[in-house]
Rosetta silent file (secondary structure, phi, psi, omega in degrees, C-alpha in Angstrom):
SEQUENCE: XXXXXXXXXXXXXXXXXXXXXXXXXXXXXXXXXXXXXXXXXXXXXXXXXXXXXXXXXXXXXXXXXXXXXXX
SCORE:     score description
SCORE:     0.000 S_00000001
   1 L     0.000  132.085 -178.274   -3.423  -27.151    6.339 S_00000001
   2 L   -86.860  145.941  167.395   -6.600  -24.888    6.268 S_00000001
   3 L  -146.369  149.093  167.916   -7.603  -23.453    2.583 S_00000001
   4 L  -156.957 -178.875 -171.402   -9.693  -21.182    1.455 S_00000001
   5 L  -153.479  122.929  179.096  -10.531  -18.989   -1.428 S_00000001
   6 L  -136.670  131.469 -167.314  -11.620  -15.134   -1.202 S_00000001
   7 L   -73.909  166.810  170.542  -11.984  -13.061   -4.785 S_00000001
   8 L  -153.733  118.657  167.290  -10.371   -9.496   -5.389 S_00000001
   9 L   -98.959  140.947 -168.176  -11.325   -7.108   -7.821 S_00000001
  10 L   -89.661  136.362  177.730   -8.346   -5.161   -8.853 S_00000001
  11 L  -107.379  137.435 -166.822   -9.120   -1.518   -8.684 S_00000001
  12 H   -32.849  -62.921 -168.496   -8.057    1.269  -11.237 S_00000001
  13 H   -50.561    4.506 -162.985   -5.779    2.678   -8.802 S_00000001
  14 H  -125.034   41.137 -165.561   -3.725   -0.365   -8.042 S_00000001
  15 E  -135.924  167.415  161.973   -2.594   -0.963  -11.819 S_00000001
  16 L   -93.542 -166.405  160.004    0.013    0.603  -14.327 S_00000001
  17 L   -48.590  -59.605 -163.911   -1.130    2.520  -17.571 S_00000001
  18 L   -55.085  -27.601  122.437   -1.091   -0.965  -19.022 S_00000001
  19 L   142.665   29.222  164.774   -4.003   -1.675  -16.717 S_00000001
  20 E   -73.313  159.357 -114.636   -1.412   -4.309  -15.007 S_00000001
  21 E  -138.288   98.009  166.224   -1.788   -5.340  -11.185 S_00000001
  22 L   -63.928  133.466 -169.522    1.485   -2.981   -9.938 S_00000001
  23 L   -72.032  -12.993  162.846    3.785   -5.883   -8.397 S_00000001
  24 L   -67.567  -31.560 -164.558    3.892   -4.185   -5.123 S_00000001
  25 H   -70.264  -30.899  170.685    0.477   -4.477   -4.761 S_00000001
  26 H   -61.396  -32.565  179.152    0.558   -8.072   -4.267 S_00000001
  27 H   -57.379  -57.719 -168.631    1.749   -8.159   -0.645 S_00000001
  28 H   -35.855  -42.379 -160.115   -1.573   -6.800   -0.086 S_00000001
  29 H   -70.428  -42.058  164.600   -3.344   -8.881   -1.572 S_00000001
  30 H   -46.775  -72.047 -170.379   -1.481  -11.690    0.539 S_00000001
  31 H   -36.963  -57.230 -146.464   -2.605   -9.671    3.507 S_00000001
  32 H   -89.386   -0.796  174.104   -6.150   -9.645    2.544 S_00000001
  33 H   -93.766  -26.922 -174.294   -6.210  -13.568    1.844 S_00000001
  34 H   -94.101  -16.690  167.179   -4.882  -14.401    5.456 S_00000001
  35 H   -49.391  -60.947 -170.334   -7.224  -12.071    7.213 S_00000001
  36 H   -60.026  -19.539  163.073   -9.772  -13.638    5.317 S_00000001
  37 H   -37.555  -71.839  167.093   -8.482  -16.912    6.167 S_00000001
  38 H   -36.574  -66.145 -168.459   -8.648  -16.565    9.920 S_00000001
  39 H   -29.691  -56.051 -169.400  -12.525  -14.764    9.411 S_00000001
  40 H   -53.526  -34.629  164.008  -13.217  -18.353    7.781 S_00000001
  41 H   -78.506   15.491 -179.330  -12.191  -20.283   11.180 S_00000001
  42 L    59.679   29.181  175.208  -14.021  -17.614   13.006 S_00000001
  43 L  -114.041  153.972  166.922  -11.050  -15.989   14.529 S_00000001
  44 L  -126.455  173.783  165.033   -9.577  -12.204   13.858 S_00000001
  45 H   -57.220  -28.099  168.608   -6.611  -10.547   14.220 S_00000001
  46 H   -56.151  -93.046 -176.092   -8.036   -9.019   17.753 S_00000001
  47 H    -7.798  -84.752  152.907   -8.693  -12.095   18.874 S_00000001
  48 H    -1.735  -70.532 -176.725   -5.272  -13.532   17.887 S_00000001
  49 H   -62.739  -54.109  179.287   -3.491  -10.447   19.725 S_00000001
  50 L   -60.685    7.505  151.488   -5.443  -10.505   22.633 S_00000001
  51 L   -67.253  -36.574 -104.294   -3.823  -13.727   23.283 S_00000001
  52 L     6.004   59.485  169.005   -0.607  -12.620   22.949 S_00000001
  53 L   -98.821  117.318 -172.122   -0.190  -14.350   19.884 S_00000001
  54 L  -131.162  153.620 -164.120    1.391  -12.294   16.996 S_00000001
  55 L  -133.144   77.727  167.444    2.044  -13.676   13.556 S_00000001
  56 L   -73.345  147.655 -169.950    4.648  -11.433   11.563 S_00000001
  57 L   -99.989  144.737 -162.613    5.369  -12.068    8.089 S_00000001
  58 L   -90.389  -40.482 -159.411    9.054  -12.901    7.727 S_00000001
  59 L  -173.819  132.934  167.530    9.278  -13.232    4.105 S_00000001
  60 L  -118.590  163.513 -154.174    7.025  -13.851    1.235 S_00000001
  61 L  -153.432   70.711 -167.032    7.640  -15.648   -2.212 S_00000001
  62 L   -99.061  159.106  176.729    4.959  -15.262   -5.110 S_00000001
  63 L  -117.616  107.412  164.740    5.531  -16.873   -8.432 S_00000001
  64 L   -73.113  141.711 -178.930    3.567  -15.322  -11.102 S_00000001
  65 L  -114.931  -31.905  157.495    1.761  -16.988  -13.520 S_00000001
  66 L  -174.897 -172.677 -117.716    0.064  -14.874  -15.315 S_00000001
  67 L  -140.314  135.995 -163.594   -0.664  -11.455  -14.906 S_00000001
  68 L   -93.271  163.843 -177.116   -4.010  -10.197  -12.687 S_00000001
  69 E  -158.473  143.834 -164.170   -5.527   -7.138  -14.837 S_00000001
  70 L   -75.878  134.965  151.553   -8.089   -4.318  -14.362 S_00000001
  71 L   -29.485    0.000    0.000  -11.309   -4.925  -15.724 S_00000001
């Protein structure tokens, strides 16, 4: 299994009044960890496709733990 670890700063716009991390907002965030994932083995998403390799996500499953929050 490959790991890695890439940061996010939560941005005003992606919060409620409560200055909570709106729960839709999370797929992204998913997104933006497996791009970076790939970047780290030196592969992209081009790269990938122009194989004709495509990797759709079927179904995702987060467990929260505590609550990401705007600065």
């Amino acid at each position: 299994m490959i790991h890695t670890t890439h940061s996010i700063r939560v941005r005003y716009g992606e919060t409620d009044p409560m200055k909570y991390v709106y729960y839709g907002n999370y797929a992204e965030y998913l997104e933006l960890g497996r791009v970076e994932l790939f970047r780290s083995i030196g592969m992209s998403y081009n790269e990938i496709e122009n194989q004709g390799i495509w990797l759709p996500v079927s179904e995702y499953k987060i467990k929260y733990l505590k609550p990401a929050l705007y600065d």
